[in-house]
C-alpha positions in Angstrom: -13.6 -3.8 -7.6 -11.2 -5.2 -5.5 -10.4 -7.8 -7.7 -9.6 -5.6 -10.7 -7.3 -3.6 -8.6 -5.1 -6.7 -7.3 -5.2 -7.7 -10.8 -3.7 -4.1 -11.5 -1.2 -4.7 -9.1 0.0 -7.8 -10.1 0.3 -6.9 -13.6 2.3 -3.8 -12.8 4.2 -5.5 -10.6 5.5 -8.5 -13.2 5.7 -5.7 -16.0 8.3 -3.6 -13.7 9.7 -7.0 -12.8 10.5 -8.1 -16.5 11.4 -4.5 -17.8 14.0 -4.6 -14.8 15.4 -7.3 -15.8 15.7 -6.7 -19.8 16.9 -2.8 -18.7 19.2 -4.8 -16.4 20.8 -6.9 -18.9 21.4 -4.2 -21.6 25.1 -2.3 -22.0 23.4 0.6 -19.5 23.0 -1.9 -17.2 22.3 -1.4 -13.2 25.6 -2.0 -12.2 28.5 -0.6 -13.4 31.0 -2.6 -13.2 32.6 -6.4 -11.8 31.0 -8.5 -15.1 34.2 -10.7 -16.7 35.2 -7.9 -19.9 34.9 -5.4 -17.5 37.2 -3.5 -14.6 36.5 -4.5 -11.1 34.6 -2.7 -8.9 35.8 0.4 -6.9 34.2 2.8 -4.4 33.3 5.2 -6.8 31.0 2.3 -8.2 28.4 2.2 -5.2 27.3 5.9 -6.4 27.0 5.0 -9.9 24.9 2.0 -8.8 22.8 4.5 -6.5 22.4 6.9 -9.0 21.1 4.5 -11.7 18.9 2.8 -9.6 17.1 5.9 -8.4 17.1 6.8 -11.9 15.5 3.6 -13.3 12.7 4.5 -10.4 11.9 7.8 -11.0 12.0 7.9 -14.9 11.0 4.6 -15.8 8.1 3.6 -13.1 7.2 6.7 -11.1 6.4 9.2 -14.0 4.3 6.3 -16.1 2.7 5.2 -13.1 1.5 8.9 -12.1 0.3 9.2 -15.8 -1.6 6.3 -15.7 -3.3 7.2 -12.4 -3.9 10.7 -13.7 -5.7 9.0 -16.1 -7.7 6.6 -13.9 -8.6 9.7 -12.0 -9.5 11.6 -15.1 -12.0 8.7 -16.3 -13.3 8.1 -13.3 -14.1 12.0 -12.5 -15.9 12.0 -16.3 -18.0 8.4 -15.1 -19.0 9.9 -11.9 -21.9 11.9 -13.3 -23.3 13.6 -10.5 -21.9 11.9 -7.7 -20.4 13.1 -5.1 -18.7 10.6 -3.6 -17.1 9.4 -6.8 -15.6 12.7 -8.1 -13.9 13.0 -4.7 -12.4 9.8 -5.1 -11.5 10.7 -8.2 -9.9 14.1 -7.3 -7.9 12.2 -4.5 -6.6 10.2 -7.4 -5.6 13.0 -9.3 -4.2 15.2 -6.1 -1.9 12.4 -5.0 -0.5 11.7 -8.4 0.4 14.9 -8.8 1.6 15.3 -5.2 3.6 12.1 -6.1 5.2 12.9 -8.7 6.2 16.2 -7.3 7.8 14.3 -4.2 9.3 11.9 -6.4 11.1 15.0 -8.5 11.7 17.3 -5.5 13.8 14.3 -4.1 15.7 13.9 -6.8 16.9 17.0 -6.8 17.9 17.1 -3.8 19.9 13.4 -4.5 21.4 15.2 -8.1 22.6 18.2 -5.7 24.4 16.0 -3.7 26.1 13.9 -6.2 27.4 17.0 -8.0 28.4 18.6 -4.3 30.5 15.5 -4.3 32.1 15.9 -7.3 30.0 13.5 -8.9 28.9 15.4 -12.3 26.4 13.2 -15.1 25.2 11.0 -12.5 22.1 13.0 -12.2 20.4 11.9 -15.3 
């Protein structure tokens, strides 16, 4: 078992790793400014940068990644059968996914209300 989870890990993590990078790369890249066609970088810029990046976490690996453990948790609730000890795992899966996802959401609403307190409008999303 704990085998197959590291393997899990490791494939999540160079999957994230290589999307990154492509997502990185595109015309909606990362950063938003500083390449050679483009304007150079002002102050502005650093809450752009913040904005996206928080962005690429919560919509691109935090909402898959609490699907796909909600799920695991699913599966694994319809394999216990009967035992105990393995639908309670599987309802702590499910709990903190949802939890998760919840925390992950309720702080960035919290980050969107402060960019638009700022003055910072469409950074949100």
């Amino acid at each position: 078992m704990k085998k197959i989870s590291l393997f899990i890990i490791i494939s999540f993590s160079i999957l994230f790793l290589v999307w990154g990078g492509v997502y990185a790369q595109t015309s909606n890249s990362l950063v938003p400014c500083g390449k050679p066609e483009e304007s150079r970088c002002e102050l502005l810029d650093i809450f752009v940068l913040v904005s996206r990046v928080y962005n690429f976490i919560v919509f691109t690996i935090a909402t898959p990644l609490a699907g796909i453990l909600v799920v695991i948790g699913g599966v694994t609730l319809i394999a216990a059968a009967g035992n105990p000890n393995l639908a309670s795992l599987a309802k702590r899966i499910i709990w903190g996914a949802v939890l998760g996802w919840f925390l992950v959401f309720g702080s960035w609403l919290i980050i969107n209300t402060l960019f638009l307190a700022l003055g910072l409008p469409g950074y949100g999303l």
